[in-house]
N, C-alpha and C positions, 0 to 999 in steps of 0.2 A: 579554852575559853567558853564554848557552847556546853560544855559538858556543866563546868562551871557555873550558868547562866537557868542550863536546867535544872539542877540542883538548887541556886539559890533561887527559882520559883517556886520548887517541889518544899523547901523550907519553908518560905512565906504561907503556902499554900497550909500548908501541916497548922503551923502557929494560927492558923483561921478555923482551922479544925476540919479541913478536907484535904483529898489527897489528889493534886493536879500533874497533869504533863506540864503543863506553861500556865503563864500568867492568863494566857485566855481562856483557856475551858475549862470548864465545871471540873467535877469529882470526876476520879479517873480508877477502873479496875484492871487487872489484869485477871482472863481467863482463861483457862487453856485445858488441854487434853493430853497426855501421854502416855501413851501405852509401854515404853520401853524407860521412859525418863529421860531423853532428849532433850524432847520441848519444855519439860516441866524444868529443866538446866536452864533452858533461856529466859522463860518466862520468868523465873524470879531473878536473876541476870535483872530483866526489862523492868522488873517489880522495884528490885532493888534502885537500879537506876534512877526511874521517876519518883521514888517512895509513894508509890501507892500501891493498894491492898489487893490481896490476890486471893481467885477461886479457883480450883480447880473441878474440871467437869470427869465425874467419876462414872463409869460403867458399874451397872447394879451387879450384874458379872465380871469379873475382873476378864480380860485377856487374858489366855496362856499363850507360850511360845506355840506348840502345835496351831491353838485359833489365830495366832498372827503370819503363820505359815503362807507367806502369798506363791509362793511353789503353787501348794494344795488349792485344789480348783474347792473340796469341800471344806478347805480352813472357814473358821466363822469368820476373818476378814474377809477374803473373799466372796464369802458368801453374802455379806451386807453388804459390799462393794460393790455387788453385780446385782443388787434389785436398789435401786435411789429410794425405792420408798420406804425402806427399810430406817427404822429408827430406835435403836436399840435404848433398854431401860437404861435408865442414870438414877443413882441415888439423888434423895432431895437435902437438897443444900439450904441449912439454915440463914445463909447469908444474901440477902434482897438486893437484886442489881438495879432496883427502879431507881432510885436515888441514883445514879451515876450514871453523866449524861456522856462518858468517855469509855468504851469499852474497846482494849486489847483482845482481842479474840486468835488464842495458839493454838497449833496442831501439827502432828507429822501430814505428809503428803502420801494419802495411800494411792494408789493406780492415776494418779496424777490429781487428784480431788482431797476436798477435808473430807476426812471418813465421814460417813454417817451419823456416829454418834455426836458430834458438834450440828448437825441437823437438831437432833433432840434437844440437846440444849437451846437454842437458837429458835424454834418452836415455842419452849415452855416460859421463854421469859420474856418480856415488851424489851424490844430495842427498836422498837420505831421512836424518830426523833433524837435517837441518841448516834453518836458518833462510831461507827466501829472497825477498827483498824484491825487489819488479821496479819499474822506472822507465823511464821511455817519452818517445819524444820524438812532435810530432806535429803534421801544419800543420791537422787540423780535429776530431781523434777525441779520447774520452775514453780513458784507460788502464781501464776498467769492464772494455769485452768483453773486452778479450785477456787479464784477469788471470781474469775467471770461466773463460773456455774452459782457462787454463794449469794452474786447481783441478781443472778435471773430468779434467783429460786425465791429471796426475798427482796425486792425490787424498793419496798418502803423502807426500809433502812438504809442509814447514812453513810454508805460504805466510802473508806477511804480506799488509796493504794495501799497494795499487800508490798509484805517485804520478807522475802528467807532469808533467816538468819539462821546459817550455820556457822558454828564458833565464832560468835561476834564476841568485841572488845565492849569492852565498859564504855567507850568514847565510838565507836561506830554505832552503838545505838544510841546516846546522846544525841550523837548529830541525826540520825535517824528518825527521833523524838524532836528535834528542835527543825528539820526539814517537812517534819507535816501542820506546823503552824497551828496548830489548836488551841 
């Protein structure tokens, strides 16, 4: 029924010519980062879900296996991992997130934090004022740290609660979507 419920919002929404989570919030994207293709599984999972429109946040360098090597103390993850100020290039995306005051924001969970490169992103585009709800993928961590560390670092934006979804169902994010009330 909730799934249901999101769905026949996300319809309504579309026929008005936007893409929402619920009947109450504005334009809704989903963004995210994957270095292995994890999160970028969920993300459109979540995309698909709400039917709304999805960016993905691309390194102007791709990862390789060796630089995601968190073993290696000199892997390039690690190495941006272990200075925060670090904020690695991203391609620039023609698609403008000013318009959409509902932003999904995804990511694997590196050293218990979103990597760096969601720094970058999250830098170059206004989401003050806007809603932003982070989901995280992760083979041992909770989404806790990297959402407190993403509140202190930007304190004006509208953070919601985070939520890891590893292997979610079409209907646990539903209700997931329909338990943050937007």
């Amino acid at each position: 029924m909730i799934l249901t419920a999101v769905m026949s919002a996300c319809l309504s929404a579309c026929a008005q010519g936007e893409s929402r989570p619920s009947d109450k919030g504005g334009k809704a994207i989903v963004v995210y980062f994957s270095a292995t293709g994890t999160t970028r599984q969920v993300a459109r999972q979540l995309a698909a879900v709400t039917d709304v429109d999805m960016l993905e946040i691309e390194p102007a360098q791709p990862y390789t296996a060796a630089g995601l090597d968190w073993t290696d103390r000199k892997s390039r993850s690690s190495v941006e991992m272990n200075s925060q100020e670090s904020r690695p290039a991203i391609r620039d995306t023609k698609k403008d997130i000013e318009g959409y005051d509902v932003v999904f924001i995804g990511y694997p969970i590196w050293w218990n934090l979103a990597p760096t490169v969601v720094n970058t992103f999250i830098e170059r585009n206004k989401l003050n004022g806007k809603k932003v709800v982070p989901f995280a993928t992760s083979g041992g961590n909770s989404i806790n740290n990297s959402v407190l560390q993403l509140r202190r670092l930007y304190p004006e934006i509208d953070w919601a609660d985070g939520k890891l979804l590893n292997a979610p169902t079409e209907e646990s994010i539903g209700k997931w979507v329909e338990s943050l009330n937007l």
